[in-house]
C-alpha positions in Angstrom: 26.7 42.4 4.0 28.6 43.7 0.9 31.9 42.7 0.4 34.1 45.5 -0.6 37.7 45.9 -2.0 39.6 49.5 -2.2 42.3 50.0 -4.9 43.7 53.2 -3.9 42.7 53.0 -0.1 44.9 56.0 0.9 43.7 58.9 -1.7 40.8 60.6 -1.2 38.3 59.3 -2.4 39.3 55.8 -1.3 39.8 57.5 2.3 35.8 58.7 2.3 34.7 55.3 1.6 36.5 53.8 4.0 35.3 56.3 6.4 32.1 55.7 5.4 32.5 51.9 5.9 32.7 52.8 9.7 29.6 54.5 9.6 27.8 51.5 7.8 29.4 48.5 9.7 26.4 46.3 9.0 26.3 46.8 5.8 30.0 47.0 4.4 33.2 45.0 4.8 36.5 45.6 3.9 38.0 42.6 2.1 40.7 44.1 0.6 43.2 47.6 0.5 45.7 48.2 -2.2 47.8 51.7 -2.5 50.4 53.0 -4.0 52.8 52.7 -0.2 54.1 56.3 -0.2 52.5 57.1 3.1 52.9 53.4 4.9 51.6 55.1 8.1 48.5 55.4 6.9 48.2 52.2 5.3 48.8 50.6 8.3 46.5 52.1 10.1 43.2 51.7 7.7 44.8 47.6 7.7 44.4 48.0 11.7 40.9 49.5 11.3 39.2 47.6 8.7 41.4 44.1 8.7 41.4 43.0 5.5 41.9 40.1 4.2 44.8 41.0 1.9 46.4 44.3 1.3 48.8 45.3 -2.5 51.2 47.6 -2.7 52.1 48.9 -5.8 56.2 50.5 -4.3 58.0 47.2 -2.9 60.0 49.8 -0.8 57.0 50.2 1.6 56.2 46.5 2.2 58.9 45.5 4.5 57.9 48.9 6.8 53.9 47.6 7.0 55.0 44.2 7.6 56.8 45.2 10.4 53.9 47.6 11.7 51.0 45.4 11.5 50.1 43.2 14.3 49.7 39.4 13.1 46.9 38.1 12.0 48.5 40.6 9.0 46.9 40.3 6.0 48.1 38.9 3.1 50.8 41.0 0.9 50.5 41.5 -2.7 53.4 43.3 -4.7 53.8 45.8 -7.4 51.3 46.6 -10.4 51.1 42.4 -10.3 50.1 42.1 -6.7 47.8 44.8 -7.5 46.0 43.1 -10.3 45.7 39.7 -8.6 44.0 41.8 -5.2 41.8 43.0 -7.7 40.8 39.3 -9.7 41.6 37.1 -6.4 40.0 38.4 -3.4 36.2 38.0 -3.2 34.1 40.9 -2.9 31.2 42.1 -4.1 32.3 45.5 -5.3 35.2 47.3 -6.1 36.0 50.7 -5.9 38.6 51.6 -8.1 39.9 55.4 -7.1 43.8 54.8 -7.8 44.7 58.1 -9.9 45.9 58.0 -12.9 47.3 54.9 -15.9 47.8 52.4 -12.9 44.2 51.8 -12.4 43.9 50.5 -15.7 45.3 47.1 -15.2 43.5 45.9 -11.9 40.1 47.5 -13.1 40.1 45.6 -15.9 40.7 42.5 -13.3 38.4 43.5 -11.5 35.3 43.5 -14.1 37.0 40.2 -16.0 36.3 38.4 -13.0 32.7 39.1 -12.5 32.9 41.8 -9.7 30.8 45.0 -10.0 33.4 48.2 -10.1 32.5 51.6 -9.0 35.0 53.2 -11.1 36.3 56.8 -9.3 39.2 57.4 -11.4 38.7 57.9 -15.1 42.1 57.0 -16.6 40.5 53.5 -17.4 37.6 54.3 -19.4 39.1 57.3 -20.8 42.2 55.0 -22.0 40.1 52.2 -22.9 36.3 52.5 -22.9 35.7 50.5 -25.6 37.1 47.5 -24.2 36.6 48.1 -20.6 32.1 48.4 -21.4 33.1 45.1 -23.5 34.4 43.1 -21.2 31.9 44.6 -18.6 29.0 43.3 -20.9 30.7 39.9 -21.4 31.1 39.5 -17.6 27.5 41.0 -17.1 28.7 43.0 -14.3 27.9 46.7 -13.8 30.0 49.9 -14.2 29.1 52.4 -11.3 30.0 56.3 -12.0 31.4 57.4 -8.6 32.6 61.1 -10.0 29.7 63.1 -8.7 28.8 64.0 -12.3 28.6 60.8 -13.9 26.6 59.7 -10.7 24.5 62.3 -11.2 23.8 61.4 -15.0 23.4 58.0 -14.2 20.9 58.4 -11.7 18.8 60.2 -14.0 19.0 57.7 -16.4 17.3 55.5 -14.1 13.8 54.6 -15.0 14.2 56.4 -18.2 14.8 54.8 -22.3 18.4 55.4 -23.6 17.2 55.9 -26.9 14.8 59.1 -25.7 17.8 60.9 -24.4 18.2 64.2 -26.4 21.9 65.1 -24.4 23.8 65.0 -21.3 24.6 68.4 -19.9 27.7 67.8 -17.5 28.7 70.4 -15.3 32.0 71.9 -14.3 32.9 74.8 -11.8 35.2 76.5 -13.8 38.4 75.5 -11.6 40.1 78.2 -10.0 40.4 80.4 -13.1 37.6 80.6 -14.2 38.0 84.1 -14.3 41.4 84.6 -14.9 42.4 86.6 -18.1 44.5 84.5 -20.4 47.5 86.6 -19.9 47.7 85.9 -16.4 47.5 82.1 -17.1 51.1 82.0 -17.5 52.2 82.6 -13.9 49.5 80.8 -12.1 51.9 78.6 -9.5 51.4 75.0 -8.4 49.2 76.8 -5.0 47.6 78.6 -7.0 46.1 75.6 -9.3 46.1 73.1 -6.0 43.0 76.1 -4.7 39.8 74.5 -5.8 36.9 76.7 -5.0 34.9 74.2 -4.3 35.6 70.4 -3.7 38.8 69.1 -1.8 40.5 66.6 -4.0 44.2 64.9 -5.0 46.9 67.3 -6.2 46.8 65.8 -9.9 42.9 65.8 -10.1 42.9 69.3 -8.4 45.5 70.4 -11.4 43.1 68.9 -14.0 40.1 70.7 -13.0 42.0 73.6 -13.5 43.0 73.4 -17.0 39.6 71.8 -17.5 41.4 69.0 -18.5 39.1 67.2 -15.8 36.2 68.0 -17.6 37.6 66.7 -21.3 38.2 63.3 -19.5 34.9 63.2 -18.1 33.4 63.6 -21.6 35.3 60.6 -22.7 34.3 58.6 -19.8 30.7 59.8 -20.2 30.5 58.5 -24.0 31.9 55.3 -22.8 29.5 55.1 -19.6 26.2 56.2 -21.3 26.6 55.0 -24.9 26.5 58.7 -25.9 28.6 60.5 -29.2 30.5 62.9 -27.8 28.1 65.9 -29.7 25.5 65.1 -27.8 27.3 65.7 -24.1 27.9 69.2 -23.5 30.0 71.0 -21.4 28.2 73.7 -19.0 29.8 75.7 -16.4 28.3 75.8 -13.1 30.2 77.5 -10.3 28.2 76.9 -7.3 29.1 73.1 -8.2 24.8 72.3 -6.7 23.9 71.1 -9.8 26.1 68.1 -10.4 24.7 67.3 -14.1 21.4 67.5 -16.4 20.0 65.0 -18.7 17.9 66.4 -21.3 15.1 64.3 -22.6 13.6 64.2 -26.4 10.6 66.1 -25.0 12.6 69.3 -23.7 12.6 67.7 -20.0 15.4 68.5 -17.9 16.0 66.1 -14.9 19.0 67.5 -12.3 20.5 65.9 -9.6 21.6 68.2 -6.9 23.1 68.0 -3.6 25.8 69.3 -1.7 29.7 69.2 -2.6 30.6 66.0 -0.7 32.2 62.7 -2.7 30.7 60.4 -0.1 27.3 61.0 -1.5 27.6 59.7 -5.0 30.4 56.8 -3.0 27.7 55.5 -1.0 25.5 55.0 -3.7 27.6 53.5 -5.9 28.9 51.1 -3.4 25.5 49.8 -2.2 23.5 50.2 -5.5 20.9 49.8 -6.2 19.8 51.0 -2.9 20.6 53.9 -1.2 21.6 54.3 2.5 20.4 57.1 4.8 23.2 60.1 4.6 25.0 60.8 7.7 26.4 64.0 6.9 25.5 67.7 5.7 22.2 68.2 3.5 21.3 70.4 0.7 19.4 73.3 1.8 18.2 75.6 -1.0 17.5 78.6 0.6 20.8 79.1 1.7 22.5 78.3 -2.1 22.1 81.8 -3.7 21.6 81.6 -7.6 22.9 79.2 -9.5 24.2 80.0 -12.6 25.4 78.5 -16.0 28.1 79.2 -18.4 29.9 78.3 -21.5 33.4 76.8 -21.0 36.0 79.0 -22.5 38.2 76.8 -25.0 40.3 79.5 -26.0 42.1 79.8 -22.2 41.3 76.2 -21.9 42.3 74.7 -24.5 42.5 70.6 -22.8 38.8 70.7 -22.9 39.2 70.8 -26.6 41.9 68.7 -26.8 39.9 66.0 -25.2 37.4 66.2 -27.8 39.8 66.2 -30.2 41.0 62.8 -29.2 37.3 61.3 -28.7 36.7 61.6 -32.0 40.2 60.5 -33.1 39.3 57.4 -31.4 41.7 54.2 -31.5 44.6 55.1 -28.8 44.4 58.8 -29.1 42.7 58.9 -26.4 45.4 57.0 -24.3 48.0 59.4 -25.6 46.2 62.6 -24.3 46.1 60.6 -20.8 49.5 59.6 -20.6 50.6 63.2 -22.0 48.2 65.1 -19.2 49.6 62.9 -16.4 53.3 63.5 -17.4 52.8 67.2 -17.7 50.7 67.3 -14.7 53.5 66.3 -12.4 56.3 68.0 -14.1 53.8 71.3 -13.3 53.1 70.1 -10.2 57.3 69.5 -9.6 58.0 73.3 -10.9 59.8 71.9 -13.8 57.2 73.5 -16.3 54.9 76.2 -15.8 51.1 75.8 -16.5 50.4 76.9 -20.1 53.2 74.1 -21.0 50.8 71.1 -19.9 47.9 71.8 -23.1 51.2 72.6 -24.9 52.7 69.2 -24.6 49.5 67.2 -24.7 48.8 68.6 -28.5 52.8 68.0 -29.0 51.8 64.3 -28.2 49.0 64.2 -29.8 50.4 65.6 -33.0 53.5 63.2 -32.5 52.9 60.1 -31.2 51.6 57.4 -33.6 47.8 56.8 -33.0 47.2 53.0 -33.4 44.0 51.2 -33.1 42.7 50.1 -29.9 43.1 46.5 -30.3 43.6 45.0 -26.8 44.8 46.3 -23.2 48.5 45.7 -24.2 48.5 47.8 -27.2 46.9 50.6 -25.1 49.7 49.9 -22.2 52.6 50.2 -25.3 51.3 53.6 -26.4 51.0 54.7 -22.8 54.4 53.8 -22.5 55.7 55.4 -25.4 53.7 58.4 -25.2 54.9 59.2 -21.6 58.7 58.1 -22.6 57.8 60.9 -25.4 56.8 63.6 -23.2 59.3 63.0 -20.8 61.7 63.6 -23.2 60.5 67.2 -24.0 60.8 68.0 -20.5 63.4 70.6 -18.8 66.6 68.0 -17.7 65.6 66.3 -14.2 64.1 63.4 -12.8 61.3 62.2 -15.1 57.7 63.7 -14.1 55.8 60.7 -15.5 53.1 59.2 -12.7 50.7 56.5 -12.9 52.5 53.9 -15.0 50.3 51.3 -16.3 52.8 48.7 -14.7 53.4 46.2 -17.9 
């Protein structure tokens, strides 16, 4: 029986494993749930269905409301960012899943791994904000890092078997978004629906925005240098909009090894939650005659220019890499707010970028002080409202 705890139990991709858990109840148990508390319906009802042992919260406004709800024995409450991290350090389990969008995963993932537990890492914000201390302190604990993004799952398991140092490059795909075929004139008008219409994969409204400026896709190639131990020159960026091919890893010897399947997050979830063994899938399988052809293209950095941004802040290294996240995510939800339109979010990323003062990446708190700063920065150059920032590092 694997212990598991869910930070970001009511997004999706913390929804899917839980779902999955039910499919699996011999081999998975819920120890613990955190969220964020803006739908306290829902949390109440996975606490009902899974009974964990203890449950965070990141808004205090939603605990009093699942106290109420939950029928005793309730599990016990953790709250705010702090609640969050102890759930994460705390509660026994063998693995966590850590799929809470955005800065605030940083803090309890890096819990999490500190305190020996294996992390299936779904949201890249940590490792894109601080991969060089996250892999650290994963090698320090001895604990594992396991890629649930279907790409870096995909890359990872075809690493397996196979020498590091006789990898020529990682080819990580991308679908393109929803304009992939958009002329760059008509980028200016696209509306919030029209970036929240994936072709492809169902996902969150911020991720869903990401993919669409490609921004998605920059972060990944931060993540994947992290992940893999990989310079950022030798991962390239390949466009694949049937989204069957979920990444490439290209030996010294002109090999190619794919991993395909069909679009569905549970499949690289499950793996990652019961590595290194995999569990018979209950759901739709691949069937190639009925793909079409699959074909590749180059990403387009003049429409998207985050993609390029992204690489711009790799190899500025230090905490540049923490500004471009905390610039993305404020943009993000002032587009996705109506406050700016699309073009505006690469515009203010490479304001940030260009502004804010890149430091070195010294410890967690140093990388929490630029997030701050950069996102009190950004907000700042925002049309008068309510601040768009989301996913505050919580310190």
């Amino acid at each position: 029986m694997k212990r598991v705890t869910v930070l970001g139990a009511t997004g999706s991709v913390g929804r899917r494993a839980l779902e999955l858990c039910t499919q699996f109840t011999d081999v998975f148990r819920i120890e613990g749930l955190a969220a964020r508390g803006s739908n306290p319906d829902l949390v109440v009802e996975l606490c009902r269905i899974h009974r964990p042992k203890a449950l965070a919260l990141i808004d205090d406004r939603a605990i009093d409301r699942v106290s109420r709800a939950l029928p005793h024995p309730r599990p016990e409450i953790l709250a705010g960012p702090r609640g969050l991290e102890t759930l994460a350090r705390e509660v026994d389990a063998d693995v966590v899943l850590s799929a809470i969008v955005g800065g605030a995963g940083l803090l309890p993932t890096m819990a999490a791994v500190e305190s020996g537990k294996a992390v299936a890492i779904a949201n890249k914000e940590p490792l894109v904000m601080a991969g060089s201390l996250m892999t650290a302190a994963a090698r320090r604990s001895k604990v594992p890092l396991l890629p649930v993004d279907s790409e870096h799952s995909a890359i990872f398991q075809c690493l397996e078997g196979h020498k590091r140092s006789q990898v020529h490059r990682i080819l990580l795909t991308a679908s393109g978004g929803p304009f992939r075929q958009t002329p760059q004139e008509g980028l200016a008008s696209v509306t919030v629906e029209d970036a929240l219409n994936h072709p492809t994969w169902k996902m969150g409204a911020k991720i869903t925005v990401d993919s669409a400026t490609l921004m998605n896709k920059g972060l990944e190639v931060i993540e994947a240098r992290w992940l893999f131990d990989l310079p950022s020159e030798r991962v390239q960026v390949v466009v694949h909009p049937q989204s069957i091919i979920h990444s490439m890893v290209e030996y010294v010897d002109g090999s190619v090894i794919a991993q395909l399947g069909v679009a569905d997050m549970g499949i690289p979830i499950l793996y990652a939650l019961n590595y290194p063994d995999r569990l018979p899938w209950p759901g739709e399988r691949l069937d190639l005659t009925k793909t079409g052809p699959l074909t590749f293209e180059e990403p387009d950095v003049e429409r998207f220019p985050c993609l390029a941004l992204a690489r711009q802040a790799l190899t500025a290294a230090g905490c540049a890499p923490a500004i471009l996240n905390a610039a993305n995510e404020v943009a993000v939800g002032a587009f996705l707010e109506g406050r700016i339109r699309y073009t505006q979010i690469a515009e203010l990323i490479a304001l940030a970028l260009e502004r804010v003062p890149g430091r070195g990446l010294d410890s967690i708190e140093t990388c929490v002080e630029v997030d701050t700063e950069t996102r009190r920065f950004v907000d700042g150059r925002l049309p008068a409202g309510a601040p768009a920032g989301t996913g505050r590092t919580g310190r």
